[in-house]
N, C-alpha and C positions, 0 to 999 in steps of 0.2 A: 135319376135313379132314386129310389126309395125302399127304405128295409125297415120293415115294421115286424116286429114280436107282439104277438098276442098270446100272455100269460095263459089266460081263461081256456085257449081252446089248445094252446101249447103249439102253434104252428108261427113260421117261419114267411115273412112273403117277402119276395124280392122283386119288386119292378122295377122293370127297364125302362119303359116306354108308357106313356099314358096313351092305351089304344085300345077301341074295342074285338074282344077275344070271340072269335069263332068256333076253338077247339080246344079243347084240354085234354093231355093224355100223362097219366100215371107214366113216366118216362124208368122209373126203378120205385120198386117197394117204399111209400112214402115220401115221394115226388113227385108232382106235380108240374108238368111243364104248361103254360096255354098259350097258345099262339092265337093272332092275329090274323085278319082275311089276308095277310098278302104273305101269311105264311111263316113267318117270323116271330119266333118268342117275344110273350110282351112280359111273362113273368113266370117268376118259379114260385110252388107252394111248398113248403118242408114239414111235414107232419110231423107229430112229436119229436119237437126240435130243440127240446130239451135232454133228450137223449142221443141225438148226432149232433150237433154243435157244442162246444166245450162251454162257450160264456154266449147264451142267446141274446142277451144284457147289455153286451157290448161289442160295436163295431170298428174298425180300424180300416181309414181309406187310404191308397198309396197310389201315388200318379207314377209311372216310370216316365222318365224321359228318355226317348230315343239318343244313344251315342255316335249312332254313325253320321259322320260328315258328309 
């Protein structure tokens, strides 16, 4: 997975998967979803994501681990 901010154009990219994208569709008002040929998100686009994300700046990763025995 990869989260790149790009100052310049103020967008947000969040890949999943390195694969190539068949489809894109505006999934809500300044999102971008695009999917890949077998149908599966490969990434998200966040339009002015300076304005919906609070610190575009900075990430924070967190593994859960499962509890149940």
């Amino acid at each position: 997975m990869k989260i790149v901010y790009d100052k310049e154009t103020d967008t947000l990219t969040i890949t999943l998967r390195d694969d190539r994208i068949r489809d894109s569709d505006e999934v809500r008002p300044g999102v971008i979803a695009d999917f890949g040929y077998d149908g599966k998100v490969v990434r998200f686009e966040i339009l002015s994501a300076s304005q919906v994300v609070s610190q575009p700046k900075s990430v924070a990763y967190e593994l859960l681990e499962s509890t149940a025995a």
